[in-house]
N, CA, C and O of each residue as an XYZ file, in Angstrom:
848
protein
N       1.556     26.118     14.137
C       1.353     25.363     12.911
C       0.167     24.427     13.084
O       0.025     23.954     14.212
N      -0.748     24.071     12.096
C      -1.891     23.415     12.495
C      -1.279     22.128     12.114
O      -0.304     21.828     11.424
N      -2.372     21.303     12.941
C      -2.189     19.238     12.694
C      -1.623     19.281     11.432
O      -0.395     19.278     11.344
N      -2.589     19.337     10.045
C      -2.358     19.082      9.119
C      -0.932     19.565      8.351
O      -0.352     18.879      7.509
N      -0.658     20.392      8.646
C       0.519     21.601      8.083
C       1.729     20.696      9.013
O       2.664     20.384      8.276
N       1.898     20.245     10.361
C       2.759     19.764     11.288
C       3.212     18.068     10.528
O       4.318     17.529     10.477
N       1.728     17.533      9.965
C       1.688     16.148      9.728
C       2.312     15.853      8.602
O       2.922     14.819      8.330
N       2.086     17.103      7.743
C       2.579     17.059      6.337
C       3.698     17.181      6.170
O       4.315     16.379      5.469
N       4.529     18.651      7.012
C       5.271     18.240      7.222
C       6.740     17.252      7.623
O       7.878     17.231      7.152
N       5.972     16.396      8.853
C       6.704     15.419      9.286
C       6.666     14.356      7.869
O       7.843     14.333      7.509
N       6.235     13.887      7.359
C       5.899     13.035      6.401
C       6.784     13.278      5.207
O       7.475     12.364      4.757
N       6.781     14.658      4.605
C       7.908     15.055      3.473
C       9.779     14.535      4.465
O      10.874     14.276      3.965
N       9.462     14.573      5.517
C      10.796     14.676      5.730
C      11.289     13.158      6.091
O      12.464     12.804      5.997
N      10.119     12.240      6.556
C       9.845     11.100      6.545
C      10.316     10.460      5.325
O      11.414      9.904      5.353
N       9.715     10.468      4.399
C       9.926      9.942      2.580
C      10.828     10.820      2.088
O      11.234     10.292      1.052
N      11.232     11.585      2.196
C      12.411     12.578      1.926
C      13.561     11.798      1.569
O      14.310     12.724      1.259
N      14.106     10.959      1.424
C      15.845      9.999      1.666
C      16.816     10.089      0.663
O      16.670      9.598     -0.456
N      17.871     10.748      1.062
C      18.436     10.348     -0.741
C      17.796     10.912     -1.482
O      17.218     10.159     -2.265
N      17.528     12.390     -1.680
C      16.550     12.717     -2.539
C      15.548     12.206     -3.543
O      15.216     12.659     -4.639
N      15.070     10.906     -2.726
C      13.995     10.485     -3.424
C      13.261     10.219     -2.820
O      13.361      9.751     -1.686
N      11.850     10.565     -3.725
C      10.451      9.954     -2.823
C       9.975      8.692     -2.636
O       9.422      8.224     -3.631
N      10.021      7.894     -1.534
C       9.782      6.436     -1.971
C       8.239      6.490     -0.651
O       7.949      7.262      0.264
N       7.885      5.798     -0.965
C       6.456      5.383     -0.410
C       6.421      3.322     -0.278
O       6.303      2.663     -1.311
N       6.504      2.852      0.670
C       6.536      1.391      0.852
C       4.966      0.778      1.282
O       4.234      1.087      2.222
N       4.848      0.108      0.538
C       3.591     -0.642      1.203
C       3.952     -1.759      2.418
O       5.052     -2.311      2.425
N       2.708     -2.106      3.666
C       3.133     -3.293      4.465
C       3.248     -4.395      3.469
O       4.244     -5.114      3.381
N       2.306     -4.486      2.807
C       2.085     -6.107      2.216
C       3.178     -6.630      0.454
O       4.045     -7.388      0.020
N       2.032     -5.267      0.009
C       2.695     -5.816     -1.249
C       1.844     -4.125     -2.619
O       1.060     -3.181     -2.527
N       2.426     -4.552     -3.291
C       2.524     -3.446     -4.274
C       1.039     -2.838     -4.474
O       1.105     -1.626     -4.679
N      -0.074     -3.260     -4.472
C      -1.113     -3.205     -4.435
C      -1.810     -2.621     -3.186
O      -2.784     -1.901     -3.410
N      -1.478     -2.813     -2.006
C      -1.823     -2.253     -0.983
C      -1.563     -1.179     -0.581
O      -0.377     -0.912     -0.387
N      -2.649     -0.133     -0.300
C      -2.495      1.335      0.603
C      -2.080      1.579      1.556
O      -2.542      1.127      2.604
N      -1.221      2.257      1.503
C      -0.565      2.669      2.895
C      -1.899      4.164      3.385
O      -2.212      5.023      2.560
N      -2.406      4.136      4.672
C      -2.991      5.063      5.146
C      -2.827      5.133      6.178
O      -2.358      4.139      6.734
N      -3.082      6.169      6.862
C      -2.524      7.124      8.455
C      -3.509      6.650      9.172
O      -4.681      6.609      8.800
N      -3.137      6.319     10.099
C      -4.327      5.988     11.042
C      -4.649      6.786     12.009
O      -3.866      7.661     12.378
N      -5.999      6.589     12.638
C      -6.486      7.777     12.917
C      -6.236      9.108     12.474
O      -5.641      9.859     13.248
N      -6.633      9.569     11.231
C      -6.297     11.027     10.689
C      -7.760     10.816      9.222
O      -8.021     10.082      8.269
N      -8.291     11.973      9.914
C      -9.298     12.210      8.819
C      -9.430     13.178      7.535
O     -10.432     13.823      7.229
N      -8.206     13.137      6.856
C      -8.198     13.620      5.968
C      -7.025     13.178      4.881
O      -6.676     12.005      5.016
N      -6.358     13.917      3.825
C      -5.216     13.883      3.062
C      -3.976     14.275      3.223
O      -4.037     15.418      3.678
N      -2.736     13.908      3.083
C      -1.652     14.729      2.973
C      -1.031     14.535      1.484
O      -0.726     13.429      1.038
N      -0.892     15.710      0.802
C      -0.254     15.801     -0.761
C       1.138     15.897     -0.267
O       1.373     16.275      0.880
N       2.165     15.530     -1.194
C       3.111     15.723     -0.891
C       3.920     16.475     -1.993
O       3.323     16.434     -3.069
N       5.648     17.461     -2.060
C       5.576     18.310     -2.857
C       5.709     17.880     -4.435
O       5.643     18.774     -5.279
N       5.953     16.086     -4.966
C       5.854     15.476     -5.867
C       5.082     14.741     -6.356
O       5.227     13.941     -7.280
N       3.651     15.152     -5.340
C       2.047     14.549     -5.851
C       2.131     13.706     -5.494
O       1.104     13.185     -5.930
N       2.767     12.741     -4.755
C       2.655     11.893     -4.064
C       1.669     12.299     -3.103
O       1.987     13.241     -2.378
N      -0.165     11.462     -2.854
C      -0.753     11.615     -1.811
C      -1.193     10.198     -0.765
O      -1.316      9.047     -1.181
N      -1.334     10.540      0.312
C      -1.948      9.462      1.484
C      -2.846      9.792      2.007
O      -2.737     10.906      2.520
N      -4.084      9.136      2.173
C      -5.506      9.203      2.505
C      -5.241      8.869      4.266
O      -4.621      7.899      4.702
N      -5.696      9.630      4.840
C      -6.045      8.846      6.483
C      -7.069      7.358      5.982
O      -7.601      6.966      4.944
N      -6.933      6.846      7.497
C      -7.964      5.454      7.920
C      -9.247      6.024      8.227
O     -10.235      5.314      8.044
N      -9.391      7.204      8.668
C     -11.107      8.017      8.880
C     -11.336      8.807      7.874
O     -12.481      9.245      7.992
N     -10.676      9.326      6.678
C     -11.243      9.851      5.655
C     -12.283      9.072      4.739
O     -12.120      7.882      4.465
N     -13.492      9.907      4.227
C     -14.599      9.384      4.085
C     -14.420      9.221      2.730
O     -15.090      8.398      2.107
N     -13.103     10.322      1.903
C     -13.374     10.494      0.405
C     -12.309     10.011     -0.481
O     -11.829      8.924     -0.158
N     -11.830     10.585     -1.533
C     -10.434     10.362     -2.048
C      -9.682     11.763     -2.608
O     -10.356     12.768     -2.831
N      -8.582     11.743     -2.764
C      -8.045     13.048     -3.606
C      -7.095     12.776     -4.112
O      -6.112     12.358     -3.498
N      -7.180     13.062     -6.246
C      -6.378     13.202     -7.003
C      -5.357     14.697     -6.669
O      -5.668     15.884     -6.563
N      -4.273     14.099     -6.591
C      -2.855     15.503     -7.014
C      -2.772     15.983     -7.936
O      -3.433     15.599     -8.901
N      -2.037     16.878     -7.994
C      -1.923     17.794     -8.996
C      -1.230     16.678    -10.511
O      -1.739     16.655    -11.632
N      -0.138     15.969    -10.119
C      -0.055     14.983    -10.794
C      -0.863     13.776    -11.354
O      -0.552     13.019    -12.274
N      -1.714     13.782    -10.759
C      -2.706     12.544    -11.440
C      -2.925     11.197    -10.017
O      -3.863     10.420     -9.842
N      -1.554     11.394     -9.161
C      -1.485     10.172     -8.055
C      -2.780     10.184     -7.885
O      -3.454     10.788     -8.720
N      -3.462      9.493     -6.719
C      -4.848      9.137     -6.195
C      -4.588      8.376     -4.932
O      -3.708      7.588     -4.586
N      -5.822      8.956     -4.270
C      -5.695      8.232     -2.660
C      -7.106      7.431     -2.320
O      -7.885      7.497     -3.272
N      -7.558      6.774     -1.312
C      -8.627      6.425     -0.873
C      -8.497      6.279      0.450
O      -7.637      5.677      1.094
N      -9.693      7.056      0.885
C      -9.580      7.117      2.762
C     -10.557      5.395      3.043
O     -11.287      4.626      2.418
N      -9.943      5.546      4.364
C     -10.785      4.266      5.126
C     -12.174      3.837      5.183
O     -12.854      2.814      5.100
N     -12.279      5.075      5.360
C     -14.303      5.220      4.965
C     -14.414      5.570      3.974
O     -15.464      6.206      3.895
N     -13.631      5.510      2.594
C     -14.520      5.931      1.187
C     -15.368      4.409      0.809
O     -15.009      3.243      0.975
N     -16.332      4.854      0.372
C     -17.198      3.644      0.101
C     -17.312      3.467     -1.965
O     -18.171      2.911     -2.650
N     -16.152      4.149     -2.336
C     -16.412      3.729     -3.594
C     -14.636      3.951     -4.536
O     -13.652      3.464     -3.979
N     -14.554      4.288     -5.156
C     -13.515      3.859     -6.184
C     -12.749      5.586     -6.995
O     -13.651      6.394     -7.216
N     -11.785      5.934     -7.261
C     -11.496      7.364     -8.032
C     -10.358      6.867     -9.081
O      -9.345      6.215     -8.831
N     -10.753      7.293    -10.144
C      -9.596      7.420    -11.263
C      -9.463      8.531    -11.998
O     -10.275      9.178    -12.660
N      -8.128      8.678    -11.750
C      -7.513     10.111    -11.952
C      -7.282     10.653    -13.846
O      -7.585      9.778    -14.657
N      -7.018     11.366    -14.150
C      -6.780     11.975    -15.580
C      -5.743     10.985    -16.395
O      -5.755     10.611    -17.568
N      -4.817     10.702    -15.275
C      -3.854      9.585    -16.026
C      -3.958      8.318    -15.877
O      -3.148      7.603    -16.467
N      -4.814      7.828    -15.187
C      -5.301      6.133    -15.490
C      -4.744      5.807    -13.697
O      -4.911      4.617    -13.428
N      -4.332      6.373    -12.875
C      -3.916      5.506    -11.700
C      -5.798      5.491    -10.657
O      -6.865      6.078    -10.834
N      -5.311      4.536     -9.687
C      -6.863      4.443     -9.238
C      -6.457      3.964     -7.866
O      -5.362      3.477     -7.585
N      -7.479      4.164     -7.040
C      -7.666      3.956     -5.791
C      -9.199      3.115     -4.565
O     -10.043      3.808     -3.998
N      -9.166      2.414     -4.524
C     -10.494      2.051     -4.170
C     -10.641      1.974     -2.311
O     -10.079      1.179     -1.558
N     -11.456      2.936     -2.011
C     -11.696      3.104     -0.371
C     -12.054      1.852      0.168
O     -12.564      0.930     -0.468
N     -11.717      1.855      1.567
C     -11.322      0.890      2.682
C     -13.131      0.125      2.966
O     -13.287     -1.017      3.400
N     -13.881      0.734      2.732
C     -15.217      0.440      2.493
C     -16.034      0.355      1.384
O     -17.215      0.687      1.486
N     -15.553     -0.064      0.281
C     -15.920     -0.487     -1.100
C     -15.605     -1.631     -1.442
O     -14.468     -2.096     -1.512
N     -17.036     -2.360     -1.770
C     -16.734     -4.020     -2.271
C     -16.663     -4.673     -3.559
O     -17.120     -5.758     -3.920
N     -15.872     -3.631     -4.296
C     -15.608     -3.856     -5.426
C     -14.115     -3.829     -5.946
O     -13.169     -4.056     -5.192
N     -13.961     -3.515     -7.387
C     -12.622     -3.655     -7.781
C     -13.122     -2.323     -9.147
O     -14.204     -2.029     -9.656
N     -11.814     -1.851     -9.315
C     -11.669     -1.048    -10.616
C     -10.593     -1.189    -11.263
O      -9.504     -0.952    -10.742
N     -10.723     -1.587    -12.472
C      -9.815     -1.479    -13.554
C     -10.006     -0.029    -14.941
O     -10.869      0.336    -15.739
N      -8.227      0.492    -14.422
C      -8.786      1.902    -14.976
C      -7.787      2.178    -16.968
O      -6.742      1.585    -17.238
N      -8.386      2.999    -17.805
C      -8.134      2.518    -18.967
C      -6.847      2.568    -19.188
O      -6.616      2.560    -20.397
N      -5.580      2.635    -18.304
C      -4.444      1.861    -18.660
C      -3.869      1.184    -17.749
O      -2.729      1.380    -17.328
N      -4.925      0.029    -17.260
C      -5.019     -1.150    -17.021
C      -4.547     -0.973    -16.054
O      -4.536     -2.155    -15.710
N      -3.995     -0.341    -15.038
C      -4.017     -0.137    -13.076
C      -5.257     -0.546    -12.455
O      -6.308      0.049    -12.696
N      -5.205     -1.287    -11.862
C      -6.704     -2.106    -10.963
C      -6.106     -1.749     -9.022
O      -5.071     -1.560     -8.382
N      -7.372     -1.829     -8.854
C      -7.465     -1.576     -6.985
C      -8.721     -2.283     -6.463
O      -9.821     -2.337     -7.012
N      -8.420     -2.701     -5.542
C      -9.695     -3.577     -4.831
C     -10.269     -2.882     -3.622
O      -9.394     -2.255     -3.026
N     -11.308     -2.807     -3.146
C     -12.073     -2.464     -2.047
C     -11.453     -3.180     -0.863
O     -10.806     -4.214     -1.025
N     -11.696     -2.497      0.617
C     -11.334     -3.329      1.750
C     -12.426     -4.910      2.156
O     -12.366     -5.887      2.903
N     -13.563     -4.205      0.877
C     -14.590     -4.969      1.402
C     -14.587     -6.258      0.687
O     -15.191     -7.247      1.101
N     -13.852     -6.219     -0.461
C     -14.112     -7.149     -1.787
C     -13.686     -8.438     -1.237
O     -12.752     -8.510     -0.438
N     -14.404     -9.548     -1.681
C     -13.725    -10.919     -1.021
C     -13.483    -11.709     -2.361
O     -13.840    -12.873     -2.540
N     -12.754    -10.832     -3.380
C     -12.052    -12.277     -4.459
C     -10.950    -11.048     -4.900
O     -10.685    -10.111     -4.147
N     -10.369    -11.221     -6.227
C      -9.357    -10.710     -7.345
C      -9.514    -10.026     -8.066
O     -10.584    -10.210     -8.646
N      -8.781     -8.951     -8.516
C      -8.976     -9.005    -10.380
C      -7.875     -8.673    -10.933
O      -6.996     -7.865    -10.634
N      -8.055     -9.529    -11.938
C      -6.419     -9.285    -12.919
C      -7.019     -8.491    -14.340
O      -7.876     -8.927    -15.108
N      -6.323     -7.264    -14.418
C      -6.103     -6.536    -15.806
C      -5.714     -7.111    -16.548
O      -5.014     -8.118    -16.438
N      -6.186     -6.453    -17.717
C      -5.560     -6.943    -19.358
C      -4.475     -6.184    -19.358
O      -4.348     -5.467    -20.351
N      -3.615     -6.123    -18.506
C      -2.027     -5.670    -18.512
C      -0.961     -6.703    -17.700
O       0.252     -6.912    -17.701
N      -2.278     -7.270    -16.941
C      -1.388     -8.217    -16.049
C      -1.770     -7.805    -14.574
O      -2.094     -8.712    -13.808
N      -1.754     -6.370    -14.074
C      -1.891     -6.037    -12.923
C      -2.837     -7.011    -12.246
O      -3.502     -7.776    -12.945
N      -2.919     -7.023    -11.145
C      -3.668     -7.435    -10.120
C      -3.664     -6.918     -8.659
O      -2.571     -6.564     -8.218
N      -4.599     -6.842     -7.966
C      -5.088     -6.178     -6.964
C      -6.406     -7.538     -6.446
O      -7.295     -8.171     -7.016
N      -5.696     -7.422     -4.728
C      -6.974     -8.613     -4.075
C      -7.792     -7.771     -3.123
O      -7.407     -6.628     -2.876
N      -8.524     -8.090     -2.755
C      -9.805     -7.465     -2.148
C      -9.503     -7.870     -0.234
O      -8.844     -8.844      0.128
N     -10.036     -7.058      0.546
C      -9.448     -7.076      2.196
C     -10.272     -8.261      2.721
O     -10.163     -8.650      3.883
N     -11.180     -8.874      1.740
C     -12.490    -10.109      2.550
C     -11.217    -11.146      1.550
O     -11.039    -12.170      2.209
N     -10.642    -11.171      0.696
C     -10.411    -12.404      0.081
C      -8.933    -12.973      0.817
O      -7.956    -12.414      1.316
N      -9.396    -14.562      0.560
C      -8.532    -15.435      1.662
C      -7.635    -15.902      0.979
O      -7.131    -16.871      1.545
N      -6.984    -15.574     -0.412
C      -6.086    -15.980     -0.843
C      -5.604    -15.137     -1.554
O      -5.971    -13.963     -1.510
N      -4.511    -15.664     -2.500
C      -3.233    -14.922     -3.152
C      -3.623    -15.158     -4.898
O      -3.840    -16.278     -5.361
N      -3.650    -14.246     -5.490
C      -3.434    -14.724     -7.186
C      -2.265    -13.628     -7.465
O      -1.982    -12.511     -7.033
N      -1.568    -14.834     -8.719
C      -0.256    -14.451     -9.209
C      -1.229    -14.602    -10.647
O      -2.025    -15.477    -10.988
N      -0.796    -13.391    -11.281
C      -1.354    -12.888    -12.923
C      -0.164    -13.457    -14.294
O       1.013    -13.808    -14.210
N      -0.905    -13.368    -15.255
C       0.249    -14.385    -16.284
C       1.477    -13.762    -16.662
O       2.299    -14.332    -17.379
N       1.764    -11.588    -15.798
C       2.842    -11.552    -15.993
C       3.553    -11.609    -14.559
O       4.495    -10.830    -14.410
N       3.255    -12.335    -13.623
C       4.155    -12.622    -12.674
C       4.005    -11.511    -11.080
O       4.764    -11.472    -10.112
N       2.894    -10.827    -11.312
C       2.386     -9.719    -10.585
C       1.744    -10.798     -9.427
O       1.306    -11.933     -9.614
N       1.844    -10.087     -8.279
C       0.865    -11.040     -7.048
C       0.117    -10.220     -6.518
O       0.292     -9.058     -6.886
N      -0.824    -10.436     -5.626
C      -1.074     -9.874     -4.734
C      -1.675    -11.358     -3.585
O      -1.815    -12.562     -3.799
N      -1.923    -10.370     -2.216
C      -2.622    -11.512     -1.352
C      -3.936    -10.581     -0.604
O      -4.181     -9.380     -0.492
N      -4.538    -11.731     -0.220
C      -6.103    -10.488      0.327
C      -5.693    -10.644      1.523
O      -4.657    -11.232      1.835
N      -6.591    -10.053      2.384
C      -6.568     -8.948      3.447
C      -7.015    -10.451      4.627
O      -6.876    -10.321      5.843
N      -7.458    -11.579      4.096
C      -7.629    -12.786      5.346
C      -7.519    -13.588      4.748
O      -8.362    -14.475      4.611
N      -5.769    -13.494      3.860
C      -4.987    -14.614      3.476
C      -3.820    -14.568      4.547
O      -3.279    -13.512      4.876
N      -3.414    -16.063      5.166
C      -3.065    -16.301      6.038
C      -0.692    -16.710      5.836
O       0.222    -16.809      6.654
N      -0.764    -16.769      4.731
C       0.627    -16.565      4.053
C       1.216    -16.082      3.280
O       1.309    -14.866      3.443
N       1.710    -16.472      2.434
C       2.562    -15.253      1.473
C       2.884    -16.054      0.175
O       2.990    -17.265      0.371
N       3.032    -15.707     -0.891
C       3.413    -16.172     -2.258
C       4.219    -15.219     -3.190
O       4.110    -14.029     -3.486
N       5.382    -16.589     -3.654
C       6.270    -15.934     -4.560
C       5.601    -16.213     -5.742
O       4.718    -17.066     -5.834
N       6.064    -15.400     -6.795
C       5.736    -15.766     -7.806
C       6.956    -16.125     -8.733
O       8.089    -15.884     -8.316
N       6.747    -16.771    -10.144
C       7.882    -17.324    -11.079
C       8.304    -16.197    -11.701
O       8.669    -16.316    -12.871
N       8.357    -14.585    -10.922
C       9.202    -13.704    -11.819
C       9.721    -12.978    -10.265
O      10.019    -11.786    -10.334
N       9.819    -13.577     -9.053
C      10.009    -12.567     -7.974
C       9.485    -12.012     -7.185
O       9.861    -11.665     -6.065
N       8.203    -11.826     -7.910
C       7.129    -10.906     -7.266
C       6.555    -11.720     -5.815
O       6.229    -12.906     -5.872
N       6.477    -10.877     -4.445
C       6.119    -11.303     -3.307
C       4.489    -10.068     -3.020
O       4.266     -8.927     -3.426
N       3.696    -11.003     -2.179
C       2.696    -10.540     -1.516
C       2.591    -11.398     -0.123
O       2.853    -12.601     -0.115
N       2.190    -10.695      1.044
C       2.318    -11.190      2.042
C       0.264    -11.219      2.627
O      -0.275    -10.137      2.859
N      -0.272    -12.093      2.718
C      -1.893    -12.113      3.278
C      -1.504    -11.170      4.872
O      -0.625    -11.213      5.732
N      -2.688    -10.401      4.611
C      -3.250     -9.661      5.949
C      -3.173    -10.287      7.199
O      -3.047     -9.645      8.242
N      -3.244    -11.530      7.145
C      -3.598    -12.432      8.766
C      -2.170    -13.619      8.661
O      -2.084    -14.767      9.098
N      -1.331    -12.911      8.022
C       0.275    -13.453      7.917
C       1.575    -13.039      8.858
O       2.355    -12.100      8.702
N       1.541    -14.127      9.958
C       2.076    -13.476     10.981
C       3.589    -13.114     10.971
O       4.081    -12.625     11.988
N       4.663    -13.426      9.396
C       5.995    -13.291      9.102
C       5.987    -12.327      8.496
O       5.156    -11.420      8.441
N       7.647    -12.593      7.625
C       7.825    -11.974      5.997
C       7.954    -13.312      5.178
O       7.808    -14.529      5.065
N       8.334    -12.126      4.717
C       9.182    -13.198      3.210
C       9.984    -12.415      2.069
O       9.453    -11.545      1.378
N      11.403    -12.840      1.936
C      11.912    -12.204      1.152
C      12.330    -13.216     -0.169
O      12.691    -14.370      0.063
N      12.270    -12.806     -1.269
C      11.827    -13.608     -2.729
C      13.608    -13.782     -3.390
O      14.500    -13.065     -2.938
N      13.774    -14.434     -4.071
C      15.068    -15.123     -4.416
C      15.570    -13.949     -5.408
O      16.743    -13.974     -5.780
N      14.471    -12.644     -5.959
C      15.273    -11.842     -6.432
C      15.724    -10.343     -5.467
O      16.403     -9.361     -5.765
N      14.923    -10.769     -4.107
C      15.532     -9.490     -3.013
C      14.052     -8.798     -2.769
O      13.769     -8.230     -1.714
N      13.420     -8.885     -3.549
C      11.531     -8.613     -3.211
C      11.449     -9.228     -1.605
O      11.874    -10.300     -1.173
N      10.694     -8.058     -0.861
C       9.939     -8.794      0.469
C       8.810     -7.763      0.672
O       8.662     -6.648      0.172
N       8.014     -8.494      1.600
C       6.574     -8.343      2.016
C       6.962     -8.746      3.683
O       7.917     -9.346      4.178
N       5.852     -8.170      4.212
C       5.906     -8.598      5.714
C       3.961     -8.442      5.635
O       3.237     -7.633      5.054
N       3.721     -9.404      6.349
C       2.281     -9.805      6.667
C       1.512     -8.932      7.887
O       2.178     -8.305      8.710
N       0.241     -8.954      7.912
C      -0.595     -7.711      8.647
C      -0.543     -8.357     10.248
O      -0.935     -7.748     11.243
N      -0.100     -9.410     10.241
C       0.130     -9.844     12.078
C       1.982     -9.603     12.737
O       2.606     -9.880     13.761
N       2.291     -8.831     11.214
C       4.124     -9.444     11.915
C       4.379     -8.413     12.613
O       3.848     -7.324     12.392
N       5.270     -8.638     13.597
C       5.312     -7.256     14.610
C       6.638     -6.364     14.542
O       7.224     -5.650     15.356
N       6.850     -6.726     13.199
C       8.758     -6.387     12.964
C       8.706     -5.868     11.463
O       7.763     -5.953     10.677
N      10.037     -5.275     11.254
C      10.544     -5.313      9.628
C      11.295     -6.008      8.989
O      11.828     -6.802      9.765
N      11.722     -6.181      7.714
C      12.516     -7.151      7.163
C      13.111     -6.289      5.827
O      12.421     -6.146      4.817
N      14.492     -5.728      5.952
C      15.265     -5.533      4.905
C      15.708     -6.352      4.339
O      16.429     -7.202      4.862
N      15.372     -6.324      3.000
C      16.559     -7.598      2.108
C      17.778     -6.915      1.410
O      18.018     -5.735      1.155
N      18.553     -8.234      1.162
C      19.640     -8.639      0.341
C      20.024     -6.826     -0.022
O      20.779     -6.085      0.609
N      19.202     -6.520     -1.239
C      19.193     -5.592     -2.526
C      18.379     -4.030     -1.766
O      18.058     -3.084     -2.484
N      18.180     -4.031     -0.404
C      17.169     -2.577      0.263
C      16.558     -2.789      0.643
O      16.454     -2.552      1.847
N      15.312     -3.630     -0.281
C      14.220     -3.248      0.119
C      13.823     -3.476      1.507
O      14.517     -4.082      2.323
N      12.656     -2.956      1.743
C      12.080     -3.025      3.218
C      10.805     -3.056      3.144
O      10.217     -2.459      2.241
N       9.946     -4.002      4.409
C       8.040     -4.251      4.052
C       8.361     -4.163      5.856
O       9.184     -4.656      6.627
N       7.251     -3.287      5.949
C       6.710     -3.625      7.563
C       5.436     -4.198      8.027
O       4.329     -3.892      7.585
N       5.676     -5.027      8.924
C       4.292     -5.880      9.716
C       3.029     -4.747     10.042
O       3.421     -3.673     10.499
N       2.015     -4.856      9.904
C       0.880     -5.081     10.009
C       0.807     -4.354     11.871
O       0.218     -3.414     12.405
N       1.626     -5.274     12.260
C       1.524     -4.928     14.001
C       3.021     -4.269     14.640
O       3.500     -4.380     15.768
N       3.615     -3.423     13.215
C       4.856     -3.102     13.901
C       4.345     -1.298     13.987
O       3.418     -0.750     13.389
N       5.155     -0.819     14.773
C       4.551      0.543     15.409
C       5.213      1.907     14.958
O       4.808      3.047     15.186
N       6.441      1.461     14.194
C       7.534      2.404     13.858
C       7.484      2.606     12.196
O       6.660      2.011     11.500
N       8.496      3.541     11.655
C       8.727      3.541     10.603
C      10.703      2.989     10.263
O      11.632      2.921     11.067
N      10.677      2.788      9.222
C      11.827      1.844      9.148
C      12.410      2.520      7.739
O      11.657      2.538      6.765
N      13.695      3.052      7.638
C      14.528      3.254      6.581
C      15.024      2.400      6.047
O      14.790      1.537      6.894
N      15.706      1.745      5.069
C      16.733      1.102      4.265
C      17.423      1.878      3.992
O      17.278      3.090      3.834
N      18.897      0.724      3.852
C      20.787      1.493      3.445
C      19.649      2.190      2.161
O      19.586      3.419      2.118
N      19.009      1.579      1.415
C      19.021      1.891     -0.300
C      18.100      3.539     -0.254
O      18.095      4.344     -1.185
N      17.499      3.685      0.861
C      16.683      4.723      0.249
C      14.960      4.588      0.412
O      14.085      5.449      0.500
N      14.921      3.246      0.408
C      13.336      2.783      1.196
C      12.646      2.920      1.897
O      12.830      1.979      2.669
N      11.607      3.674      2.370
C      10.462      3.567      3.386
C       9.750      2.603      3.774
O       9.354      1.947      2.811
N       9.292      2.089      5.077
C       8.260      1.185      5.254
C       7.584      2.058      6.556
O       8.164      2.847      7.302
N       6.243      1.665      6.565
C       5.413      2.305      8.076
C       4.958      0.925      8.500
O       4.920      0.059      7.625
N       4.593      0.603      9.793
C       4.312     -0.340     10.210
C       2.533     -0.309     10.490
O       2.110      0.752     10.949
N       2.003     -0.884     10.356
C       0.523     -0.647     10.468
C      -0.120     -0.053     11.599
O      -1.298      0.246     11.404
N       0.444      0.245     12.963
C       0.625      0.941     13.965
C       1.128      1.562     14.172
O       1.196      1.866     15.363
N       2.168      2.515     12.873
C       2.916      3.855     13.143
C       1.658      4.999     13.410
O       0.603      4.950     12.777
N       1.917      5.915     14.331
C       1.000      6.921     14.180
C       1.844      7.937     14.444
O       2.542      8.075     15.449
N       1.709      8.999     13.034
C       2.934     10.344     12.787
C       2.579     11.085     13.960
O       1.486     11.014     14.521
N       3.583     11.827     14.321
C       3.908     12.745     15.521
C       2.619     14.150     14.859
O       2.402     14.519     13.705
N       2.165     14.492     15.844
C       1.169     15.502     15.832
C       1.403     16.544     15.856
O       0.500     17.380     15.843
């Protein structure tokens, strides 16, 4: 079986739980989960896709999902409005039903005329949008709740944090996971494993690297 066919594998059976597909970000809703060291895509059989950390490009699914590799240096929006912006792009896109993504490179925010928001991997802080959406950038150093629940954890955030409605985030220095109350699950930045929840949840730790 080749890498890719072995990787893809492991991964459907990975997100597989409870017959549902769940996909967890480390930080927060806005942030890409990507494979490290792996230079290319894995689709998955519900269009769910993940970009490697050495892929140069992006790829829409058959569904419309969207990915961005580590080295894409620019931005993709798919047929149905979702978007993705590569690990080397210093910008932001807001796509026409109002889903936004930030570059690894970008050092501020942007909030949609939907509310969404997405922070950029240079920006050192957190914005919460007027419907209660957060995010935190990539050399923000803590974490913020917001007044509807919503958690984001900064890149150079060495905890978690779990939010008074069961929402958690774990930060890009934490070396652990954190299930809450209600499932969910966020993994650190510096944790090495992947982590289930009772509920059905995925998390990868920013140092998981899938079996070959």
């Amino acid at each position: 079986m080749r890498r890719s066919a072995r990787l893809k594998q492991y991964l459907v059976n990975a997100l597989c739980i409870g017959g549902a597909w769940v996909l967890a970000s480390p930080a927060d809703a806005t942030t890409q989960w990507r494979i490290s060291e792996y230079s290319s895509y894995v689709e998955l059989s519900d269009g769910t896709v993940v970009c490697g950390e050495e892929y140069g490009s992006y790829h829409e699914s058959r569904t419309g999902k969207v990915c961005a590799g580590g080295r894409y240096s620019s931005y993709h929006e798919s047929r149905t409005g979702e978007v993705a912006c590569g690990g080397q792009y210093s910008g932001y896109h807001e796509s026409r039903t109002g889903k936004v993504c930030a570059g690894g490179q970008y050092s501020s925010y942007h909030e949609s005329r939907t509310g969404g928001v997405a922070c950029g991997g240079e920006y050192s802080s957190y914005h919460e949008s007027r419907t209660g959406e957060v995010c935190a950038g990539g050399q923000y150093s803590s974490y913020h709740e917001s007044r509807t629940g919503e958690v984001a954890c900064g890149g150079q955030y060495s905890g978690y944090h779990e939010s008074r409605t069961g929402k958690v985030c774990a930060g890009g220095q934490y070396p652990s996971y954190d299930e809450s109350r209600t499932g969910e699950v966020a993994c650190g930045g510096r944790y090495s494993n992947l982590q289930g929840s009772r509920s059905g949840k995925v998390c990868f730790g920013g140092l998981y690297r899938p079996r070959q």
